[in-house]
VOBA-1610 file (N, C-alpha, C; in pm, whole numbers, padded with zeros to 5 digits, always signed):
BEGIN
Unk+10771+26981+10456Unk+10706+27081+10541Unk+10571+27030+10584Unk+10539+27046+10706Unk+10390+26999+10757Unk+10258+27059+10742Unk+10188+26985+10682Unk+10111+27081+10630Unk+09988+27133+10798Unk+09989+27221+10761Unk+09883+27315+10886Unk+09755+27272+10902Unk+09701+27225+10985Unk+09584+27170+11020Unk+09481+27295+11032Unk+09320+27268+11011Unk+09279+27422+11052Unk+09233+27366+11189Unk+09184+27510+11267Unk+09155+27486+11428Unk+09000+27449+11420Unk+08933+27390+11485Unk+08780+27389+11467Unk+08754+27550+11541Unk+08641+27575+11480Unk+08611+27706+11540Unk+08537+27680+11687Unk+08474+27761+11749Unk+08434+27790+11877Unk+08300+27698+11847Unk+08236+27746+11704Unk+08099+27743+11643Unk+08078+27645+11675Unk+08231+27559+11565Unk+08159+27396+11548Unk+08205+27346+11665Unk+08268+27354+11737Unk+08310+27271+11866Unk+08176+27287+11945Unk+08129+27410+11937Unk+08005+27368+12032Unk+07862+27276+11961Unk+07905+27298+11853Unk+07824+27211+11765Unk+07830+27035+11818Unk+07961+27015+11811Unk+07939+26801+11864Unk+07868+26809+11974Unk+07809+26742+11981Unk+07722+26672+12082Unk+07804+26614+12187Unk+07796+26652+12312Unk+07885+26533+12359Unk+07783+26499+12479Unk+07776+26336+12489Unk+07706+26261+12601Unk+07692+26266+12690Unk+07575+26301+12761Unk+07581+26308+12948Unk+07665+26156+13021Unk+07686+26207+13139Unk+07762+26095+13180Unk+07643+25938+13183Unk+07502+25998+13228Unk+07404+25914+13218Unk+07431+25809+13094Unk+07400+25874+12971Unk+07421+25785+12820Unk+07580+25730+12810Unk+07681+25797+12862Unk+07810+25711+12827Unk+07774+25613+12926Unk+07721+25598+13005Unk+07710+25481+13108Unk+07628+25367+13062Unk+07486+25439+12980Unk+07436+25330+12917Unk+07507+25257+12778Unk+07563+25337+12690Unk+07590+25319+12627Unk+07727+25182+12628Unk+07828+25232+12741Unk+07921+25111+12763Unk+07885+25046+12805Unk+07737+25010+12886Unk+07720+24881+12976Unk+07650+24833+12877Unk+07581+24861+12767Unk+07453+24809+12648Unk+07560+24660+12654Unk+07454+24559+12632Unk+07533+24402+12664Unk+07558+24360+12528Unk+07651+24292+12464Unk+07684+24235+12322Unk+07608+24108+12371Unk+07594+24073+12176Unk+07523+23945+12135Unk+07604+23815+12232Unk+07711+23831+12262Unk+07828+23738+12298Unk+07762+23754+12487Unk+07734+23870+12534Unk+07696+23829+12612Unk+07561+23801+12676Unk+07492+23820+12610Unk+07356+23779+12594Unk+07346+23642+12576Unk+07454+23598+12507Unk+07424+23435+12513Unk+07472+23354+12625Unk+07571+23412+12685Unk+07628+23344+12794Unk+07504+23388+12889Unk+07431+23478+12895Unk+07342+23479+13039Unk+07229+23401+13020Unk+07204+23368+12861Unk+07066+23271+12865Unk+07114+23146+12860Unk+07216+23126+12812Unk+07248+22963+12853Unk+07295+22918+12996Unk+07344+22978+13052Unk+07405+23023+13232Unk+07268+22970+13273Unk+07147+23038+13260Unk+07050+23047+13312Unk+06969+22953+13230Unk+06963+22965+13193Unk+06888+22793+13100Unk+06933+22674+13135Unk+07028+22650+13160Unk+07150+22529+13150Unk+07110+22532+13326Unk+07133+22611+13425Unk+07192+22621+13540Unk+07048+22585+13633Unk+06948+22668+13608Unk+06808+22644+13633Unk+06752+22467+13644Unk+06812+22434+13474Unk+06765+22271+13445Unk+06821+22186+13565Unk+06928+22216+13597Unk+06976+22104+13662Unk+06971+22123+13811Unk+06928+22263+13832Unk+06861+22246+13970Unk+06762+22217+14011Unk+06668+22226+13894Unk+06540+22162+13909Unk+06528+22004+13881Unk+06646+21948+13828Unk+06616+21870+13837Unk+06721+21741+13926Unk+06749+21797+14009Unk+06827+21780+14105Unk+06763+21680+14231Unk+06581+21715+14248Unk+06561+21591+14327Unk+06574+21491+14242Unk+06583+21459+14130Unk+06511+21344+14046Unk+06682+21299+14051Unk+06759+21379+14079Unk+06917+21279+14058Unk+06967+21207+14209Unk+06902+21333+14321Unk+06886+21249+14475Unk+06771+21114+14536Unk+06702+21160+14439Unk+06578+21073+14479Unk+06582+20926+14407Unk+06505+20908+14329Unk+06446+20774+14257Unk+06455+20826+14116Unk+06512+20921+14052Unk+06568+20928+13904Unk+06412+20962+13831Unk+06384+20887+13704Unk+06247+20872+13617Unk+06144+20805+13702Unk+06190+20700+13786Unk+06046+20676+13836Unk+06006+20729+13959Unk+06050+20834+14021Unk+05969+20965+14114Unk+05834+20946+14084Unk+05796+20968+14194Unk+05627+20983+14169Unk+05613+21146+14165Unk+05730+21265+14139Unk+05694+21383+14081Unk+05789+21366+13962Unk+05819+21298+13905Unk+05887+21315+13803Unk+05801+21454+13669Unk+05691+21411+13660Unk+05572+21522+13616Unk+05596+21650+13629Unk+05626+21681+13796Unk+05585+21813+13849Unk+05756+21860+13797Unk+05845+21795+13841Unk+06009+21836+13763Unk+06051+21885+13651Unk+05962+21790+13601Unk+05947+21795+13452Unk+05944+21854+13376Unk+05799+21935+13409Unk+05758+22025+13381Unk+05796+22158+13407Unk+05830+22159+13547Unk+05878+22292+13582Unk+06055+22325+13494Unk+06121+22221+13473Unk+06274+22243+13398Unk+06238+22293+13275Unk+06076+22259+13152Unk+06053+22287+13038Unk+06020+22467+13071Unk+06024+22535+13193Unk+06004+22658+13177Unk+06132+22740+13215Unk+06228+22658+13225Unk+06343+22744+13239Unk+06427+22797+13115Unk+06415+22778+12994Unk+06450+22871+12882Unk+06371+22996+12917Unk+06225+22975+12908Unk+06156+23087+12918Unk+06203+23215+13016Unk+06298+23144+13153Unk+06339+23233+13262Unk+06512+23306+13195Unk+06515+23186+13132Unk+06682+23223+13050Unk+06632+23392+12983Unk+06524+23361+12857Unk+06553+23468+12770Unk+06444+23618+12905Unk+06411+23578+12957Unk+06396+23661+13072Unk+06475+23776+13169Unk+06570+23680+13170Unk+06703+23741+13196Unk+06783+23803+13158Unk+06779+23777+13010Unk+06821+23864+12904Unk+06760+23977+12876Unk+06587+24020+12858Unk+06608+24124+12852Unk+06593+24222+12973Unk+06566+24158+13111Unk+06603+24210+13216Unk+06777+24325+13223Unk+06865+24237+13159Unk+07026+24288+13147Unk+07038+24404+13027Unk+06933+24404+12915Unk+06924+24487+12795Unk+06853+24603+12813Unk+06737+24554+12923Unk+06643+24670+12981Unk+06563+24726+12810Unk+06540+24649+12750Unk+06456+24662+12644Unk+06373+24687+12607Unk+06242+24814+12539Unk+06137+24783+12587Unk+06063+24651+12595Unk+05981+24622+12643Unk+05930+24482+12664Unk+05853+24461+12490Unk+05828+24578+12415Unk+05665+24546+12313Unk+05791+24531+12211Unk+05929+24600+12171Unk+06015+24560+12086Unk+06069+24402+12127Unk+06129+24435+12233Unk+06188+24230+12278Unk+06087+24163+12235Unk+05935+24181+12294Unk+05859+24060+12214Unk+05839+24026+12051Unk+05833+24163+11993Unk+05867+24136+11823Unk+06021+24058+11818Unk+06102+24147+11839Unk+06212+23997+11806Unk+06192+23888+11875Unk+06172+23889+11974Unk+06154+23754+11992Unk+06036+23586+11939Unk+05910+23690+11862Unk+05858+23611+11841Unk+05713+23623+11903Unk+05661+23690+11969Unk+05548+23671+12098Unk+05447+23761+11972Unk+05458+23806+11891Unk+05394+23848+11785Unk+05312+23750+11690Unk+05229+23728+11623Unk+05243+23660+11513Unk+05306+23715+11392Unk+05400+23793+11339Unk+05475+23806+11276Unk+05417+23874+11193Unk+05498+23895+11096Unk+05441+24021+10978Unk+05326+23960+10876Unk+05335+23851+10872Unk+05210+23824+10783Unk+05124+23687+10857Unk+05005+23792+10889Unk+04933+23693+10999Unk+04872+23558+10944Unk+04804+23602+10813Unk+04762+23457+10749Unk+04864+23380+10753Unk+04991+23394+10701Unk+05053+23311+10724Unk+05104+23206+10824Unk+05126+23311+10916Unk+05126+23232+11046Unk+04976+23159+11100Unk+04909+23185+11051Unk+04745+23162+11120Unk+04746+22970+11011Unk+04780+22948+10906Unk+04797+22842+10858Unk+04931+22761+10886Unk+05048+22811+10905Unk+05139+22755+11009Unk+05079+22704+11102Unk+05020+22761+11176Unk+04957+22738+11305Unk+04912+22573+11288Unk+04779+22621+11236Unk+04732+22484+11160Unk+04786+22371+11138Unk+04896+22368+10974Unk+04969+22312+10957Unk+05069+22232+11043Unk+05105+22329+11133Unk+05150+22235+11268Unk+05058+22139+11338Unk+04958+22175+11380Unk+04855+22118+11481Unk+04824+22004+11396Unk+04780+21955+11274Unk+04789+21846+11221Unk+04898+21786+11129Unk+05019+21848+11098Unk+05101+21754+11061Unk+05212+21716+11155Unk+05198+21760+11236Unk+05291+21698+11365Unk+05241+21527+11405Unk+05119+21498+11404Unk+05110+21404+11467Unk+05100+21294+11307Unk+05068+21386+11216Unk+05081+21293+11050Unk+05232+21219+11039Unk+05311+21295+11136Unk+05481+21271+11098Unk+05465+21149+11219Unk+05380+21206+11305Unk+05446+21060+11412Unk+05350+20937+11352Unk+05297+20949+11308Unk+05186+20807+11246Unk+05265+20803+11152Unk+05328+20812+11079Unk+05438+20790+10945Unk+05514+20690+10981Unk+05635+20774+11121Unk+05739+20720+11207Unk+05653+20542+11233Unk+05532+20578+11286Unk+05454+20413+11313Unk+05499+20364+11210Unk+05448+20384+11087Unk+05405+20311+10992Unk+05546+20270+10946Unk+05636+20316+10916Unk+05769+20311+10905Unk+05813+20206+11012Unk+05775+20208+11091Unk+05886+20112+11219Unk+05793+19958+11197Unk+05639+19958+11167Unk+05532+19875+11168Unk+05650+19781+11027Unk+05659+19850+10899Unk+05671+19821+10798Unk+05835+19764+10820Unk+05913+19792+10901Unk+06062+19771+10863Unk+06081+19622+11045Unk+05963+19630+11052Unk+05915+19513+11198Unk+05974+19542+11315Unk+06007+19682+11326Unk+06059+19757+11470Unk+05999+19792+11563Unk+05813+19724+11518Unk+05695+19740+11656Unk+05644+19630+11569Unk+05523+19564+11678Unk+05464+19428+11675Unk+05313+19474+11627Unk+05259+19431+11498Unk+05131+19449+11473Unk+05017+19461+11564Unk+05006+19469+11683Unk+04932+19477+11753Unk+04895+19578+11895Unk+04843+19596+11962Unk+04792+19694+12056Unk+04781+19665+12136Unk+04861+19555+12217Unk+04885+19474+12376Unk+04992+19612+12469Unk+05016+19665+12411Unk+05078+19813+12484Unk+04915+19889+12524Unk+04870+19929+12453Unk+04764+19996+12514Unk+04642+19906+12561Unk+04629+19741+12560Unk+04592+19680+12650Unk+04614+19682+12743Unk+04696+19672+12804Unk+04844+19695+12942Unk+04780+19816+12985Unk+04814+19913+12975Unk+04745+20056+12982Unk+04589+20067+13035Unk+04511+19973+12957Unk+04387+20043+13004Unk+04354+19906+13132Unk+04448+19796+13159Unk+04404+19675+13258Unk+04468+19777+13351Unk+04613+19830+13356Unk+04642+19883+13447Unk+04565+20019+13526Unk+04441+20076+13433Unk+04373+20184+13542Unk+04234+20120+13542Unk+04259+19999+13570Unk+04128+19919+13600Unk+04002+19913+13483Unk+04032+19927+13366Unk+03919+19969+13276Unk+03911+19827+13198Unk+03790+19848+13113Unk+03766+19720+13059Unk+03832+19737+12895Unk+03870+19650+12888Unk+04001+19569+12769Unk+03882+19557+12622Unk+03828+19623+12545Unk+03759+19567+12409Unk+03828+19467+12368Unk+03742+19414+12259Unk+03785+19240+12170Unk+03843+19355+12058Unk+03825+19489+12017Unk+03882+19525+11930Unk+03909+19647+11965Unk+04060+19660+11984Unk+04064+19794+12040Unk+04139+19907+11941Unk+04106+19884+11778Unk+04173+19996+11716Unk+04067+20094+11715Unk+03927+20084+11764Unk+03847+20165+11819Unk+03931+20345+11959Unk+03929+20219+12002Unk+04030+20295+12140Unk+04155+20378+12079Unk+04227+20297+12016Unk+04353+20396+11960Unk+04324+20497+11923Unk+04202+20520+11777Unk+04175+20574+11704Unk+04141+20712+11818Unk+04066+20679+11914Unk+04035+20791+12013Unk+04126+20861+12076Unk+04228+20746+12111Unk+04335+20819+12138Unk+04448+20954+12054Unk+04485+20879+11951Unk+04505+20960+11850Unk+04444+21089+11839Unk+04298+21064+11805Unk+04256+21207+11767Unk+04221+21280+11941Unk+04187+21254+12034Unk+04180+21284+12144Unk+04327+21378+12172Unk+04431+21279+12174Unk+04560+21391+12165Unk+04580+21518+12056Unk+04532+21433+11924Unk+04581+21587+11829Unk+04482+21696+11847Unk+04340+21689+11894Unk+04256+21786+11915Unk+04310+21876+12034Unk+04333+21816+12133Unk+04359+21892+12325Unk+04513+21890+12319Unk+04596+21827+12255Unk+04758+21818+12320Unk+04796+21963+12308Unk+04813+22048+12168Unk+04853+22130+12158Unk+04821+22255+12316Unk+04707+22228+12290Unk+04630+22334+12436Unk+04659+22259+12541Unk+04628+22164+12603Unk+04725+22123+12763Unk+04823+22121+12778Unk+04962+22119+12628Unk+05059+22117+12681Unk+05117+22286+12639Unk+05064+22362+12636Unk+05062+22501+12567Unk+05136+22578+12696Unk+05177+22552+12817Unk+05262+22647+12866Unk+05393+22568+12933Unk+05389+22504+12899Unk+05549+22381+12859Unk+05565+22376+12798Unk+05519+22403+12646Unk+05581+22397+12541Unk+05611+22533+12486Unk+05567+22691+12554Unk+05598+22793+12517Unk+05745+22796+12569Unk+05715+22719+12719Unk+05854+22742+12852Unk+05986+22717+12760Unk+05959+22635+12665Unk+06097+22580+12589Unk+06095+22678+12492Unk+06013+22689+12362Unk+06028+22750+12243Unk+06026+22899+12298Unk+05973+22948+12341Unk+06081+23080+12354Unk+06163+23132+12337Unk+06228+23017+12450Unk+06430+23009+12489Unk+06456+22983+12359Unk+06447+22874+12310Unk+06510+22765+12207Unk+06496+22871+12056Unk+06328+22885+11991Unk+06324+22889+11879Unk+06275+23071+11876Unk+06238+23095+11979Unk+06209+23260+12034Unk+06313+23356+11984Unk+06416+23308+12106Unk+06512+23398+12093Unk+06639+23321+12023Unk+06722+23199+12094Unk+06825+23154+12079Unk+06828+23168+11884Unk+06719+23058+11807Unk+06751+23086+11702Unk+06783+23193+11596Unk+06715+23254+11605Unk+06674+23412+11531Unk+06819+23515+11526Unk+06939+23486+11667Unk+07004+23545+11734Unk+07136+23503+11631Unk+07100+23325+11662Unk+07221+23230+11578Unk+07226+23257+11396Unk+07103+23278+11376Unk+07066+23296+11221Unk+07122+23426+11175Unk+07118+23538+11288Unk+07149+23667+11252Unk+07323+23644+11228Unk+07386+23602+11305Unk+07529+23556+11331Unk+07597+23500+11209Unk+07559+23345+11200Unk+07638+23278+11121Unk+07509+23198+10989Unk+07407+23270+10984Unk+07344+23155+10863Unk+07241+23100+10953Unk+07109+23071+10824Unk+07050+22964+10853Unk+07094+22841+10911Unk+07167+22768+10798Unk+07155+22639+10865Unk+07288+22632+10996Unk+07385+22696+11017Unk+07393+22697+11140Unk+07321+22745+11252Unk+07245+22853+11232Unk+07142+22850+11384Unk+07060+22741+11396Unk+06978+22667+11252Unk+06898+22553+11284Unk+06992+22433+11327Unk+07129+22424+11334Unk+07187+22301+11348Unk+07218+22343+11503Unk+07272+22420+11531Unk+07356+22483+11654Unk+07252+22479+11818Unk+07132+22544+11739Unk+07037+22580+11826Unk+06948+22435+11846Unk+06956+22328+11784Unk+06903+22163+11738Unk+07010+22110+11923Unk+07120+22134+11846Unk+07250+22081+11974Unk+07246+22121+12074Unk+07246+22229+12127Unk+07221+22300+12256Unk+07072+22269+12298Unk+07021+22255+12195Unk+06845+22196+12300Unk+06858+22103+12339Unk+06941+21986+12275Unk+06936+21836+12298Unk+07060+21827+12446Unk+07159+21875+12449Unk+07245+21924+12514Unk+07165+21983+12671Unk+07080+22021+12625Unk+06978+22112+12747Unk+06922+21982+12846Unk+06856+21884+12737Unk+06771+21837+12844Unk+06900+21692+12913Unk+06986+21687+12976Unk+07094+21651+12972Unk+07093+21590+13121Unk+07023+21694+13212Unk+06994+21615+13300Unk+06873+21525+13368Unk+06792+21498+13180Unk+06681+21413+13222Unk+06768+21264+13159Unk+06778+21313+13024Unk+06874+21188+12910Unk+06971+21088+12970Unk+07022+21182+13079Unk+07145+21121+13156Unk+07094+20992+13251Unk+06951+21025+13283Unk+06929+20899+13338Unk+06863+20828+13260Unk+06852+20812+13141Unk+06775+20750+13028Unk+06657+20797+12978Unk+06598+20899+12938Unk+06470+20949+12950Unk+06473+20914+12794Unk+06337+20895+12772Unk+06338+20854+12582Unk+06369+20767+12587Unk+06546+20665+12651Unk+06566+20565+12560Unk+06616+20458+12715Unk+06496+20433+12738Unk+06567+20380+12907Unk+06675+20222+12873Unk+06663+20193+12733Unk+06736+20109+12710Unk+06905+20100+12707Unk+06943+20217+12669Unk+07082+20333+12663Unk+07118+20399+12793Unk+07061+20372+12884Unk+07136+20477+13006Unk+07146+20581+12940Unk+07241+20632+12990Unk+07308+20741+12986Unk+07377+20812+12853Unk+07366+20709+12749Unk+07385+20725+12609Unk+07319+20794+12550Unk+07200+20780+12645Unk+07059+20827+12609Unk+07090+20992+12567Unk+07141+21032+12630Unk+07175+21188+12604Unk+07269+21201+12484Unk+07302+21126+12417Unk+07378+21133+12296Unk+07282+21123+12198Unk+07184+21031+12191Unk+07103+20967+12093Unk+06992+21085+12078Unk+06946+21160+12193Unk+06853+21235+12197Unk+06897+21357+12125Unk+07060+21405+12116Unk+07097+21519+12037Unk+07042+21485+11892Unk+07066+21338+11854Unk+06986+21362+11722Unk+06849+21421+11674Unk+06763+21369+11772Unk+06662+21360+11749Unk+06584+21508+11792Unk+06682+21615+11839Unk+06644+21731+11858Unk+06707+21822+11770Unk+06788+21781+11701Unk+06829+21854+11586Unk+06766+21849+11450Unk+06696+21791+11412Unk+06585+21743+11352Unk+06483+21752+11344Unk+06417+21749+11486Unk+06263+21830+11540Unk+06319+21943+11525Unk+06380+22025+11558Unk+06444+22162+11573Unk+06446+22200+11455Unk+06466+22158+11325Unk+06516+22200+11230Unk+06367+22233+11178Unk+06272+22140+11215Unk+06119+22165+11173Unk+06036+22231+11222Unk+06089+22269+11367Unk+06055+22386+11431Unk+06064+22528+11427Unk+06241+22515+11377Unk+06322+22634+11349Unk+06222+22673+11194Unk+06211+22587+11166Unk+06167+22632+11013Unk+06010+22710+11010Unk+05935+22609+11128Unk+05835+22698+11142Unk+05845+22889+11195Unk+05938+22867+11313Unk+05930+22998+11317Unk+05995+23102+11225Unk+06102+23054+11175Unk+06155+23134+11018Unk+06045+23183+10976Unk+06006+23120+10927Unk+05860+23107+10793Unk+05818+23226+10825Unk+05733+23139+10956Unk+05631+23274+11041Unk+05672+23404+11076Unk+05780+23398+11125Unk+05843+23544+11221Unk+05797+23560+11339Unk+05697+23417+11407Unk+05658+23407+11523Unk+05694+23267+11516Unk+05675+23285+11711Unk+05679+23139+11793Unk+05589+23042+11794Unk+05479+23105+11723Unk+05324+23043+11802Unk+05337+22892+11761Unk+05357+22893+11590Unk+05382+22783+11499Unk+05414+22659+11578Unk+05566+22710+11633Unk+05628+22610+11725Unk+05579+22541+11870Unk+05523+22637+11905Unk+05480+22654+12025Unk+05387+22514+12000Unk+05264+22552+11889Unk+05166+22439+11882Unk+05259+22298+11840Unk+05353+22307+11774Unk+05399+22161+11695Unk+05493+22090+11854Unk+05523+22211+11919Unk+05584+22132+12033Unk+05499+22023+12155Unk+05363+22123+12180Unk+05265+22079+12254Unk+05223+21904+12134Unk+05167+21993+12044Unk+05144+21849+11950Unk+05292+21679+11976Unk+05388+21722+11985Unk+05467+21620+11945Unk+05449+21563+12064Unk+05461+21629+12200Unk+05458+21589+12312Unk+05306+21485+12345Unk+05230+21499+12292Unk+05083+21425+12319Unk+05057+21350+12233Unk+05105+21350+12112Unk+05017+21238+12044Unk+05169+21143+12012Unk+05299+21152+12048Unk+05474+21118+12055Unk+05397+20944+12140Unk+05361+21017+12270Unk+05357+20832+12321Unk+05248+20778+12293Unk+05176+20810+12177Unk+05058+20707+12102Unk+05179+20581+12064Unk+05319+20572+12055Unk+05390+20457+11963Unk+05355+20329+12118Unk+05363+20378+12248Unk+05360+20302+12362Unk+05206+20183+12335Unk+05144+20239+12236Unk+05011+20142+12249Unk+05068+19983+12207Unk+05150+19961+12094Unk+05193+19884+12049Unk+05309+19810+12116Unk+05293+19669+12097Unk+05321+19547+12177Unk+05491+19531+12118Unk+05529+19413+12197Unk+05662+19363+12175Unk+05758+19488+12204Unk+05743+19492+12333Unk+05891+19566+12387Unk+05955+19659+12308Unk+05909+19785+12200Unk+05986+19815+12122Unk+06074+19882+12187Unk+06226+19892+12089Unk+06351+19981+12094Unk+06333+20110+12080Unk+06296+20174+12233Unk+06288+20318+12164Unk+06424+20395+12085Unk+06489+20332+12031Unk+06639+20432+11982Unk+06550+20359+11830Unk+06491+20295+11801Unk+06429+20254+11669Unk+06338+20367+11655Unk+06177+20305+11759Unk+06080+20352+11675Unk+06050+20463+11723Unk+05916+20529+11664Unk+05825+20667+11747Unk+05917+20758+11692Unk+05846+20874+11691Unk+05940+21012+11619Unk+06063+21053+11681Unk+06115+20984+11807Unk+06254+21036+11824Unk+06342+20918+11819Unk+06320+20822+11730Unk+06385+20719+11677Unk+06429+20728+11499Unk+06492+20616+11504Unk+06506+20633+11393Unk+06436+20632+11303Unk+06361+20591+11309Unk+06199+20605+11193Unk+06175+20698+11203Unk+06185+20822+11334Unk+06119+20971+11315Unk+06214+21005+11240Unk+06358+21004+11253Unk+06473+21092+11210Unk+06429+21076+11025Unk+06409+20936+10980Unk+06446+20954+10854Unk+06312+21039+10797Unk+06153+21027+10864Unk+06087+21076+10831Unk+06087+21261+10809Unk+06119+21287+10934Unk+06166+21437+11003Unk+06255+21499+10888Unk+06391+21374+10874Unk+06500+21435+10776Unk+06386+21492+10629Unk+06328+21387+10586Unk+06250+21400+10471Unk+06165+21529+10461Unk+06077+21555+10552Unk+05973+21639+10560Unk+06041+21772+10573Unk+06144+21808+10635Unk+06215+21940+10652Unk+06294+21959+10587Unk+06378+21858+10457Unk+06442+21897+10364Unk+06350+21888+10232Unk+06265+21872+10231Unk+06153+21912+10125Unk+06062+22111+10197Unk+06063+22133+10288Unk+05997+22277+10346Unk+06068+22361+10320Unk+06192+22295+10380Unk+06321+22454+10359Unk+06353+22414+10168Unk+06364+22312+10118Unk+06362+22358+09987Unk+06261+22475+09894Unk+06100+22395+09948Unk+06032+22430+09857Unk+05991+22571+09914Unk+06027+22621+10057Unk+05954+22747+10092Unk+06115+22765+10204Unk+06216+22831+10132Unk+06357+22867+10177Unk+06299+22976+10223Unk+06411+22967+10362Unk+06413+23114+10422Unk+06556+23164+10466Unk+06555+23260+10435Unk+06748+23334+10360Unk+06698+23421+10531Unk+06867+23424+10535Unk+06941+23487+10627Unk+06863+23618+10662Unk+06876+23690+10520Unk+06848+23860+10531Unk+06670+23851+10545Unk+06618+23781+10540Unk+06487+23775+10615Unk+06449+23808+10724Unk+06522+23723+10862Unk+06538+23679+10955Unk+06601+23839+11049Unk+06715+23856+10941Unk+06756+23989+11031Unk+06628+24138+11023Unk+06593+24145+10874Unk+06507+24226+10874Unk+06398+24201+10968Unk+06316+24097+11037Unk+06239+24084+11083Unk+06178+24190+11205
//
């Protein structure tokens, strides 16, 4: 026999709530994580290669705007996660906490991140030297940045580790700040939003590995004509996935830590300015060897970021609470 259901009364039926057509409308169009990623990579990915599209009609790397290209492709993540919350309609002061545009919940912390970036970024690329100096993958000497200063007409010292030395610290003092809105244009996209998104998903170390690949993957239509490794062609874009999965992982780690971008933001500007201090030094080196996106950076990089995430781990349920 079936058992008898009771009727809802008049009471409670008027009791449910039911949705204006307005909210069922928002509510089914609200965009999933799945597609949020397809519109920032669409637009990340799609942007790069139109911008950099004279440099594949024209004269490739040696454009005399190669600079102005350049630069403008390092701000197209920034237009990616743009787009995104354009489609989410988000408020703007929440999107920027997840995303990072905060310094995060604990400001000292991030305020010595900060730091910590701005001078051990360029400690890792003087390492990478010393490493490539020591294993004879650059030539003891400074006929690279001789070259350099005959070529803008300047006068050549009898001893020029004077000059380096300026150079060096000249970049680690100003790089971070001149290269500070090219290097937000990327970390945004990259360590802003993309990671934080991947971490929530599947794990730490797949967003730091995943989000490493797709950056290196990104710059695809500079690599393709050899950028970094003009020795490799076009390989070049293979070799460079390493070497961004790696920086990435030390990046990713900064912004973990922090719960902001800023961290990154500075270590990106940093790598970028004081990175071609390795050009001072003589004998033709192999860039797939030396300088921090060689192999001397990788093993250094590997070292330094599997000692951070050991000694100062950052778990999944962190990341989401954020």
């Amino acid at each position: 026999m079936a058992e008898a259901r009771p009727t809802p009364s008049p009471r409670v039926a008027e009791a449910l709530p039911t949705p204006s057509p307005s909210e069922a409308r928002t509510r089914h169009s609200t965009p999933t994580p799945k597609r949020d990623l397809v519109v920032f990579l669409a637009v990340s990915f799609g942007l790069s290669w139109l911008v950099a599209l004279p440099l594949w009609l024209g004269d490739g790397l040696e454009s005399t705007q190669f600079l102005l290209w350049g630069s403008l492709l390092m701000l197209t993540p920034t237009v990616g996660v743009l787009a995104v919350w354009l489609t989410r309609r988000t408020p703007f002061r929440r999107f920027a906490n997840e995303t990072g545009l905060t310094l995060g919940p604990a400001r000292g912390r991030t305020a010595r991140l900060i730091l910590a970036a701005w001078l051990g970024i360029p400690a890792i690329i003087l390492t990478s030297i010393a490493l490539s100096l020591l294993l004879g993958w650059l030539q003891p000497n400074l006929s690279g940045l001789a070259a350099t200063l005959r070529s803008a007409g300047l006068p050549v010292p009898a001893d020029l580790a004077p000059a380096f030395i300026a150079q060096v610290v000249g970049a680690t003092l100003i790089g971070p700040l001149v290269n500070a809105v090219q290097s937000f244009g990327e970390e945004w996209g990259w360590r802003g939003w993309l990671l934080p998104r991947l971490v929530e998903e599947r794990g730490v170390w797949f967003g730091v590995l995943v989000s490493g690949v797709i950056w290196g993957a990104w710059h695809a239509p500079l690599t393709l004509l050899g950028y970094n490794y003009p020795d490799l062609g076009a390989w070049a874009a293979l070799m460079f996935v390493g070497a961004t999965v790696l920086i990435g992982a030390l990046f990713g780690w900064l912004r973990l830590r922090s719960g902001s971008v800023w961290p990154a933001v500075v270590a990106h500007g940093s790598l970028n300015a004081v990175g071609p201090v390795v050009l001072a030094f003589g004998g033709s080196p192999n860039a797939a060897l030396v300088g921090v996106a060689g192999v001397a950076g990788w093993v250094v990089l590997a070292v330094v970021t599997a000692v951070l995430f050991r000694a100062f781990p950052v778990r999944r349920a962190e990341v989401a609470g954020a």
